[in-house]
TORKEDO-226841 format. One record per residue (C-alpha): residue in three letters; x, y, z. Coordinates in nm, 4 decimals. Layout:
% residues N
<pt aa="ALA" px="X" py="Y" pz="Z"/>
...
END
This chain:
% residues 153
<pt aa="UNK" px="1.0541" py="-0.0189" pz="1.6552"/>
<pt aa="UNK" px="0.9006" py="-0.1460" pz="1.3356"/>
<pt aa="UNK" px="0.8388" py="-0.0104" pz="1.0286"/>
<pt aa="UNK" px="0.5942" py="0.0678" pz="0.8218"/>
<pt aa="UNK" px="0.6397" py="0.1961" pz="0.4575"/>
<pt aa="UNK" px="0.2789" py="0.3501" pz="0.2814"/>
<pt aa="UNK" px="0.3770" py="0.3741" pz="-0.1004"/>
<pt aa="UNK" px="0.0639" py="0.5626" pz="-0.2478"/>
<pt aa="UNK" px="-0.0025" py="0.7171" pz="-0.6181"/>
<pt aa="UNK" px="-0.2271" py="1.0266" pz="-0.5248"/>
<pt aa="UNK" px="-0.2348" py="1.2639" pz="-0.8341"/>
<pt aa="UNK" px="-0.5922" py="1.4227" pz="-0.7207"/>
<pt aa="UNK" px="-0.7430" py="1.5363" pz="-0.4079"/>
<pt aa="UNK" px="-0.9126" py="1.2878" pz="-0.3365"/>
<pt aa="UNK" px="-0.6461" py="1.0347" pz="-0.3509"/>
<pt aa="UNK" px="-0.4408" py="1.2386" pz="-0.1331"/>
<pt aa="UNK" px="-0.7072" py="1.2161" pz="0.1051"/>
<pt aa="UNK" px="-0.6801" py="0.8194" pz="0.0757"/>
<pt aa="UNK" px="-0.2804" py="0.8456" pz="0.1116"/>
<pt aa="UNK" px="-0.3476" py="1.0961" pz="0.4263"/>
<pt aa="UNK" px="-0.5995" py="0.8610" pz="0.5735"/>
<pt aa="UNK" px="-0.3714" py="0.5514" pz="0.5093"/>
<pt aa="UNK" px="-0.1173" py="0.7384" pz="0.7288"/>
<pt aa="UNK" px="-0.3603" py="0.8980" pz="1.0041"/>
<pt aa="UNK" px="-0.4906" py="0.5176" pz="1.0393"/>
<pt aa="UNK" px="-0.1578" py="0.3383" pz="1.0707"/>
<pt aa="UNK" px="-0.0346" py="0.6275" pz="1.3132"/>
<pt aa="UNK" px="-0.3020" py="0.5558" pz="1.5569"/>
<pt aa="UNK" px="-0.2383" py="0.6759" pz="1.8979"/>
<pt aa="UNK" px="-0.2660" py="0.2960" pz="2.0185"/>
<pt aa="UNK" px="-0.0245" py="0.2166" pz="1.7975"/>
<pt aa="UNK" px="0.3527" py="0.2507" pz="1.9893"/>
<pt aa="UNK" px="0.6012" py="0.0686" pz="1.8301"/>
<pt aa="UNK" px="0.5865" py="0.1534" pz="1.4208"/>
<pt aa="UNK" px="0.7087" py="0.4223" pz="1.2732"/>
<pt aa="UNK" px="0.5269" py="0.4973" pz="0.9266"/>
<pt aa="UNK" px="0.6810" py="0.6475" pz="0.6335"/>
<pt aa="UNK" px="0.4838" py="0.7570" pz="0.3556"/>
<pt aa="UNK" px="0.6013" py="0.7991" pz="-0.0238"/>
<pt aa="UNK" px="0.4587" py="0.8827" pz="-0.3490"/>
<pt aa="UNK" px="0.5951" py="0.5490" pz="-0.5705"/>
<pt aa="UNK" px="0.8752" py="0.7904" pz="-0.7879"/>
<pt aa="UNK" px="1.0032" py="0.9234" pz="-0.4614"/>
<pt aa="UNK" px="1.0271" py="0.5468" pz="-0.3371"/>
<pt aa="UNK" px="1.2517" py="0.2638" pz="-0.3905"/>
<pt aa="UNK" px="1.4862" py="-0.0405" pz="-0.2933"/>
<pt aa="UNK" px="1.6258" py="0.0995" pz="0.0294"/>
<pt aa="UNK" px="1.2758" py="0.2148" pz="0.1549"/>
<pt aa="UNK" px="1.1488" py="-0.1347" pz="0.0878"/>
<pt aa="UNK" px="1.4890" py="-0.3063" pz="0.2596"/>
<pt aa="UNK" px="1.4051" py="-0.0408" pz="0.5350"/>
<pt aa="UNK" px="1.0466" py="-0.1629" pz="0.6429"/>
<pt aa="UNK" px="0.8412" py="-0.4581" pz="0.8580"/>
<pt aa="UNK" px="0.5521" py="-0.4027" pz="0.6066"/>
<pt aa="UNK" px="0.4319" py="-0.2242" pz="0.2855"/>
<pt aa="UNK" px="0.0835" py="-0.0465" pz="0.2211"/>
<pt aa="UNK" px="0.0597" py="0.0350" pz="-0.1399"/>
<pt aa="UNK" px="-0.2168" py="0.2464" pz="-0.3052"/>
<pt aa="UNK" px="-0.2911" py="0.3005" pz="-0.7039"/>
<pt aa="UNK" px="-0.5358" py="0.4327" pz="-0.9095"/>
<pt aa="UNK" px="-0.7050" py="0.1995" pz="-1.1947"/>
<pt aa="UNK" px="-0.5206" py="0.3649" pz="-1.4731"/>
<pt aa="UNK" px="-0.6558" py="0.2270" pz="-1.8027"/>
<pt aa="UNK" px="-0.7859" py="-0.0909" pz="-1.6553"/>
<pt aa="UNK" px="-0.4243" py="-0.1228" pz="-1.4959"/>
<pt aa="UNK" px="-0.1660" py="0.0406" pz="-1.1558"/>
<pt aa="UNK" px="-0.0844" py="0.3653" pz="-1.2125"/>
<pt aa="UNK" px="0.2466" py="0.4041" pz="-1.4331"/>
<pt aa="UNK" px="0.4128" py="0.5422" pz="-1.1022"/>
<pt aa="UNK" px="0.3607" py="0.1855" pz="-0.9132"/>
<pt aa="UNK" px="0.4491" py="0.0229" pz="-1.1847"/>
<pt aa="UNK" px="0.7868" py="0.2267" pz="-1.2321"/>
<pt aa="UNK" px="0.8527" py="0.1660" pz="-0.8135"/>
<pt aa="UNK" px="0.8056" py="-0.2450" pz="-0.8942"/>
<pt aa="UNK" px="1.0421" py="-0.2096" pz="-1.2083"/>
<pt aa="UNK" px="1.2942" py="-0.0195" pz="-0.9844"/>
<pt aa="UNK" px="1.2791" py="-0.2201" pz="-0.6912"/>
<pt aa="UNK" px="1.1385" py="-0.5877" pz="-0.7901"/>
<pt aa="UNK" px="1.5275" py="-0.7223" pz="-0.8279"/>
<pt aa="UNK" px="1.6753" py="-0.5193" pz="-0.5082"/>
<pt aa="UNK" px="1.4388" py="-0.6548" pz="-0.2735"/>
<pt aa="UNK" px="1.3337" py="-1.0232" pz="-0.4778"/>
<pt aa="UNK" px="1.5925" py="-1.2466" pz="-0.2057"/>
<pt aa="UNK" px="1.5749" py="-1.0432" pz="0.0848"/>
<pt aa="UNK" px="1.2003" py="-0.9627" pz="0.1310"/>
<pt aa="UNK" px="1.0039" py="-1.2577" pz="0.0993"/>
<pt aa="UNK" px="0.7365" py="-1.2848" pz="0.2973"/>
<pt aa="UNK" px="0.6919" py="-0.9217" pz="0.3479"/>
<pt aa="UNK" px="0.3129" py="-0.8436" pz="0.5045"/>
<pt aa="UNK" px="0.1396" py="-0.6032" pz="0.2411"/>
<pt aa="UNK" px="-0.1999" py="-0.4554" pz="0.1393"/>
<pt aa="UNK" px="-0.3163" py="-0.2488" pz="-0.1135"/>
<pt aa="UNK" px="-0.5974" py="-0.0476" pz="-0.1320"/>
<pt aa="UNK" px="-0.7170" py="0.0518" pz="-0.5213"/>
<pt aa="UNK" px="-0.8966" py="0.4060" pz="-0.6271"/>
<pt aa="UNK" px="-1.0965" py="0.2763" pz="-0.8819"/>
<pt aa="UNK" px="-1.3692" py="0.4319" pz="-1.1242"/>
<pt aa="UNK" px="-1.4646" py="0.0480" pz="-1.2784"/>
<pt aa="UNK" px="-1.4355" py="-0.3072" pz="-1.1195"/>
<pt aa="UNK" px="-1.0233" py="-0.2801" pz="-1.0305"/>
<pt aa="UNK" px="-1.0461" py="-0.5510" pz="-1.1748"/>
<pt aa="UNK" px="-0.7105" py="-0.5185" pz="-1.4058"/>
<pt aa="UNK" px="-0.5563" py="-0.3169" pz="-1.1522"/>
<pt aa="UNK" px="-0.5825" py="-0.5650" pz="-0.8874"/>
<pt aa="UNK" px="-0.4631" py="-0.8635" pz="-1.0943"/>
<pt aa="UNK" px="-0.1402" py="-0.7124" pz="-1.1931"/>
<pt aa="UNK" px="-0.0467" py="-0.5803" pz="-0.8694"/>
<pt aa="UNK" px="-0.1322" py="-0.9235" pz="-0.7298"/>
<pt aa="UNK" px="0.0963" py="-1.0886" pz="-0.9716"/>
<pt aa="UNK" px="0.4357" py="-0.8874" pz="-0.9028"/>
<pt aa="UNK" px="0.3039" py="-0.9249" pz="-0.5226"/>
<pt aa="UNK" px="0.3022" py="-1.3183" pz="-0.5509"/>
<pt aa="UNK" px="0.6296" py="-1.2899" pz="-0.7640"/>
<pt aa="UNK" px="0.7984" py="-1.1148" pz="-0.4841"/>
<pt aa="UNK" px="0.6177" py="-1.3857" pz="-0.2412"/>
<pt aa="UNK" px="0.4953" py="-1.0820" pz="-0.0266"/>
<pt aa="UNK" px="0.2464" py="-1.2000" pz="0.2480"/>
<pt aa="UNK" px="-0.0925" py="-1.0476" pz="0.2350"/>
<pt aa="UNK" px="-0.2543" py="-0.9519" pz="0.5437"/>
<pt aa="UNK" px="-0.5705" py="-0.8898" pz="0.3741"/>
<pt aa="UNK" px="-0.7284" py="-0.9210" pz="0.0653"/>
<pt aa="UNK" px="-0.6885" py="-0.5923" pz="-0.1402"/>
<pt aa="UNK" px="-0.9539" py="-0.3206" pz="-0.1379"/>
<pt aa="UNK" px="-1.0744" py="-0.1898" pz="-0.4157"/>
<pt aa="UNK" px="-1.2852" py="0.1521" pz="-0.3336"/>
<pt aa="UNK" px="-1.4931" py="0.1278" pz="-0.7099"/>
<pt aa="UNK" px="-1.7182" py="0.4098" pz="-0.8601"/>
<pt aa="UNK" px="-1.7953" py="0.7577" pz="-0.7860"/>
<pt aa="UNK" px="-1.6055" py="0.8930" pz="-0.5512"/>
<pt aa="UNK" px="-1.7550" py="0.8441" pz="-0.1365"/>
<pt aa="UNK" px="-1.6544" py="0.9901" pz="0.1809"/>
<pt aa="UNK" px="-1.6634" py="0.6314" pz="0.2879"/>
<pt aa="UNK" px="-1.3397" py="0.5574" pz="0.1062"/>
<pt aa="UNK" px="-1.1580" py="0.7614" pz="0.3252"/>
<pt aa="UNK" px="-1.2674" py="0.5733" pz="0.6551"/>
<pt aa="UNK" px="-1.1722" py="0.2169" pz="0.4660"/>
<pt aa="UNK" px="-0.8524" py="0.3077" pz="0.3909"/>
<pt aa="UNK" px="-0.7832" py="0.4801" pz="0.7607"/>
<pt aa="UNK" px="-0.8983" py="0.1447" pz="0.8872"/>
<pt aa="UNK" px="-0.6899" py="-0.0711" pz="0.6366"/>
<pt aa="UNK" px="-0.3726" py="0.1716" pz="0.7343"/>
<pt aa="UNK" px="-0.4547" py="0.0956" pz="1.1435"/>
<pt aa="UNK" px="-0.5031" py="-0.2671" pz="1.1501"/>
<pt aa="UNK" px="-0.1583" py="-0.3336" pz="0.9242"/>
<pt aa="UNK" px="0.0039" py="-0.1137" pz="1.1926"/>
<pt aa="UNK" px="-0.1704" py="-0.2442" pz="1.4604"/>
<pt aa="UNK" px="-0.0803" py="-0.6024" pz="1.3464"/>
<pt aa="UNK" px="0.2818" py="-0.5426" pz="1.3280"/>
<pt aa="UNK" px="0.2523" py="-0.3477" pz="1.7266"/>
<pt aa="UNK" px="0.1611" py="-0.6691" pz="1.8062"/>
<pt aa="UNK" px="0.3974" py="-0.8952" pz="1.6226"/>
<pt aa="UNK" px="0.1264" py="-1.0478" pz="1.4843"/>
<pt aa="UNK" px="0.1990" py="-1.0071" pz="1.1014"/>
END
């Protein structure tokens, strides 16, 4: 059995409908051999990341930036895991009401300093809020889980 570890910042509905679909998608019923455990990024850390196959984070654009509560769950667990966890697979998906811009270069650089893997290029849902975003992230959650099913990531 593999694991799958969804760390996602959801301090509004709608973002806990992104975390919700993350999960729903990467607990497919196609999908046999993952196990997916989903965390908000202060309830997360070290072991959780020395626990799992592969990581789906999930921020808001705070500021132009990841929310303060990813940023504290890379500050906690950046040295724990820096040696044992290279070339973890990872995505991201980011909620965010500009570009994501910010958000998405600062994630990417802990990301590459950890020398995670991604699987695919981050997805940033920008603007007002769709009903689309919800299906994106659903899909993003299935195909990281259905890539690891297959021992393909």
């Amino acid at each position: 059995m593999k694991n799958l570890l969804i760390v996602a910042h959801a301090p509004s509905p709608n973002t806990q409908k992104l975390r919700e679909a993350a999960a729903r998608g990467a607990s497919h019923g196609d999908i046999e051999n993952v196990s997916v455990t989903v965390k908000a990024p202060l309830d997360a850390g070290p072991e959780d990341v020395m626990a799992c196959d592969a990581i789906l984070l999930g921020t808001t654009e705070n500021l132009g930036y990841m929310s303060g509560a990813l940023k504290d769950f890379f500050d906690r667990t950046y040295y724990a895991v820096l040696e044992e966890k290279q070339g973890l697979p990872c995505a991201l998906y980011i909620r965010a009401g500009h570009d994501g811009t910010g958000t998405r270069r600062a994630v990417e650089t802990i990301v590459t300093g950890l020398r995670w893997n991604w699987v695919q290029d981050p997805q940033v849902l920008k603007g007002e809020w769709q009903d689309s975003f919800e299906t994106e992230v659903e899909e993003l959650g299935m195909y990281l889980a259905a890539g690891l099913d297959a021992g393909i990531i």
